[in-house]
C-alpha positions in Angstrom: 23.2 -17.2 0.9 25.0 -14.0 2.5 24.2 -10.8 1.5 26.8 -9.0 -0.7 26.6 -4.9 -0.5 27.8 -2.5 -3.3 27.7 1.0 -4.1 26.3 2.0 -7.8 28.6 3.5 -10.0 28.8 5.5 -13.0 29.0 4.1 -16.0 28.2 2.9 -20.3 25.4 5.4 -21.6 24.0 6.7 -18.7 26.3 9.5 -17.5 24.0 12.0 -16.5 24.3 13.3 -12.8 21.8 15.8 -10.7 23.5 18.5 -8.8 23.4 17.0 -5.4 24.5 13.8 -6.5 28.0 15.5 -7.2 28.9 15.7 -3.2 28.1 11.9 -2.7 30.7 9.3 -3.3 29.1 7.0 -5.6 26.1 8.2 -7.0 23.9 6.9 -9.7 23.5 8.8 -12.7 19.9 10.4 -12.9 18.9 8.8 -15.8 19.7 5.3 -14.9 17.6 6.1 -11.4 14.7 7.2 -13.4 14.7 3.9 -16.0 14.9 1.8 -12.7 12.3 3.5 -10.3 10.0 5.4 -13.0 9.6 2.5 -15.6 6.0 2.4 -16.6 6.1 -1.0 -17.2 7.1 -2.2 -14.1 4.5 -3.4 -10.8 4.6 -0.8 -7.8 3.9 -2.0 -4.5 3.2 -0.2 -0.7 2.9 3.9 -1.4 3.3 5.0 -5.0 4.3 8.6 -3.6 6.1 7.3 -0.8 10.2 9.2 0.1 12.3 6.5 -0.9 11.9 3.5 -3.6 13.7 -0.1 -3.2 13.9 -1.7 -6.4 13.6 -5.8 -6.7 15.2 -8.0 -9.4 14.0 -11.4 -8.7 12.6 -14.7 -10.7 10.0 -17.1 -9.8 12.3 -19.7 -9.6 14.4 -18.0 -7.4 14.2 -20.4 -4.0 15.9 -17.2 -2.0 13.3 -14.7 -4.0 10.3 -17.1 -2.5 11.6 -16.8 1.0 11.7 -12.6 0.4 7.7 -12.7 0.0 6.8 -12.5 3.3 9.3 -10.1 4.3 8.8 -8.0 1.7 5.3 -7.9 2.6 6.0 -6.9 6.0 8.5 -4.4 4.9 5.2 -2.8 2.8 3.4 -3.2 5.7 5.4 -1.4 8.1 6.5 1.2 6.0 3.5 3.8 4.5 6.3 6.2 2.8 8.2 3.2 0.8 7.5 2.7 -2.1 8.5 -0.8 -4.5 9.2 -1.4 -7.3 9.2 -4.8 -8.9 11.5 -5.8 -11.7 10.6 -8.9 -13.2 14.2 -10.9 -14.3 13.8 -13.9 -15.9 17.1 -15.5 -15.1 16.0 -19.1 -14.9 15.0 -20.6 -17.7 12.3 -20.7 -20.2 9.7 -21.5 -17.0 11.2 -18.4 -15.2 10.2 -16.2 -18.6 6.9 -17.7 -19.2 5.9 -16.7 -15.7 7.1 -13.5 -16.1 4.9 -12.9 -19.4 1.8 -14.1 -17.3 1.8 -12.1 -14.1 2.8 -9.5 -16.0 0.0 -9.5 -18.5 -2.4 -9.2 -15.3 -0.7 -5.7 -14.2 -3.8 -4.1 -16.1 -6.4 -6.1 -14.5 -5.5 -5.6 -10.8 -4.3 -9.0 -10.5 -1.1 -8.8 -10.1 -0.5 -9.0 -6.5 -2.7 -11.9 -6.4 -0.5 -14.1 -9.2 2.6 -12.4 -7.7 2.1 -14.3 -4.4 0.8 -17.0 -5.6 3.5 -18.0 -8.0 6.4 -17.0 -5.6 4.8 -19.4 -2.8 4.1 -22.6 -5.5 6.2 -25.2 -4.2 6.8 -26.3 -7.7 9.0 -25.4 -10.0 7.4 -22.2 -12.3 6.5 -23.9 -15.7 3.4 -23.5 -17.8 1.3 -26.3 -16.1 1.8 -24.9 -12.8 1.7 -21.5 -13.6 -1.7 -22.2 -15.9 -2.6 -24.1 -13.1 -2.3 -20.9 -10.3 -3.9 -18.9 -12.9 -7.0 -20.9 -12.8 -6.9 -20.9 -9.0 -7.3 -17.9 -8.9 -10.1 -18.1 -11.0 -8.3 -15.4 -13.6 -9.1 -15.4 -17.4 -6.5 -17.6 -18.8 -7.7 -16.5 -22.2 -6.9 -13.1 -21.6 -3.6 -13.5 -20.0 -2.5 -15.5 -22.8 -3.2 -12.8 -25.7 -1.9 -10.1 -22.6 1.4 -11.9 -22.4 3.3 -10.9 -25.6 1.9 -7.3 -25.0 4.7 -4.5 -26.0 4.6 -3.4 -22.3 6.0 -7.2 -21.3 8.8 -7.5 -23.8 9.6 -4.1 -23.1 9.7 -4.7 -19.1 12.0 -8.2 -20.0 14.2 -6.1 -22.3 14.7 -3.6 -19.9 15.4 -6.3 -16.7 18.1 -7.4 -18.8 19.2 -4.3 -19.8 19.7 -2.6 -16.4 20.8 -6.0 -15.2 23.4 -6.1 -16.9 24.2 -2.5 -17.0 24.7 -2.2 -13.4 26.7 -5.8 -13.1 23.7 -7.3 -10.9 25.0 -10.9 -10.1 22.0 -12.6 -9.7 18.6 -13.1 -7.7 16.8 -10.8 -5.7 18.9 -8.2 -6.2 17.9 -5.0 -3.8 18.8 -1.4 -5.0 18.0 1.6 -2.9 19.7 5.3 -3.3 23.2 4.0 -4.5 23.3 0.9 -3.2 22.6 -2.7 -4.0 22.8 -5.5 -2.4 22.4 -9.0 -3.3 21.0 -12.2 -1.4 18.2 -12.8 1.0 17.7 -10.5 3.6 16.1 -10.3 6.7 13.6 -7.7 7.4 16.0 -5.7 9.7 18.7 -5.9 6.8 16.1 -4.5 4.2 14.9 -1.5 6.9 18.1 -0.4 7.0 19.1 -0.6 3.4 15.9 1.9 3.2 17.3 4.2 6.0 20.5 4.1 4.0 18.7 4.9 1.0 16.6 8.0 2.6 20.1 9.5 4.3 21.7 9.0 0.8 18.7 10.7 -0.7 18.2 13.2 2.1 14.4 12.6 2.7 
């Protein structure tokens, strides 16, 4: 799938704009940038006070989202001032959201990383059974997880996917964002490294 590039407009309810945003082209409003990269809710990967954050939409039964694991991970790797955050988008199916709930409800255990890679390499399809099944793989507490995955934090993270998904015309996944731009598709790790230069030049750090 190629990747497709676009710049982040204004637009709907957020409409606020910081100072220096005003001499770029297309900047995101302020308050749309803090509910994407500053969401509570929402896994953080690589340096959590790094420069620059890149933002990933993605679903578990995304097949282009799988093949992003390893590259993203080397992108982590290589880079000790980025910082990731990981939106969750449940875009395929009642499987896709019942993965979601699960690796989410580990966030407060430590565990997410763990399930995180472990569901995005599963060959099969992401469904209760398998999902149940990497859980106890990974010798996790499947009891836990299961009162952990209607927690207020994990609708709220769902609602909010949606929400900025659609609010910002996403088109599917992985969806990258990074300073004011997107870009949708898989990417190869020299693709990503220099949406994140973009996004520091953009953000002048």
């Amino acid at each position: 799938m190629p990747t497709r590039r676009f710049l982040l407009a204004s637009a709907g309810a957020f409409v606020a704009m910081p100072a220096l945003a005003q001499d770029r082209a297309n900047p995101m409003p302020d308050d749309l940038r803090q509910a994407l990269e500053r969401d509570p809710t929402a896994p953080v990967l690589g340096n959590p006070d790094g420069n620059i954050t890149l933002t990933e939409f993605f679903d578990y039964n995304c097949p282009h989202c799988k093949t992003m694991l390893p590259v993203m991970s080397q992108l982590v790797r290589s880079d000790p001032q980025l910082r990731v955050v990981l939106r969750e988008w449940p875009v395929f199916g009642a499987g896709s959201e019942f993965a979601t709930r699960v690796s989410l409800a580990t966030l407060p255990t430590g565990n997410y990383w763990r399930l995180h890679a472990a569901l995005l390499g599963m060959r099969a399809r992401a469904e209760e059974p398998t999902v149940m099944r990497a859980v106890r793989d990974l010798g996790l507490d499947e009891a836990a997880i299961r009162v952990g995955m209607d927690a207020e934090s994990v609708e709220r993270h769902i609602t909010y996917s949606h929400l900025l998904a659609d609010h910002m015309g996403l088109m599917g996944t992985p969806s990258f964002i990074c300073g004011d731009e997107a870009a949708f598709g898989a990417m190869t790790l020299e693709e990503l490294r220099a949406l994140v230069q973009r996004g520091r030049q953009t953000m002048g750090v």
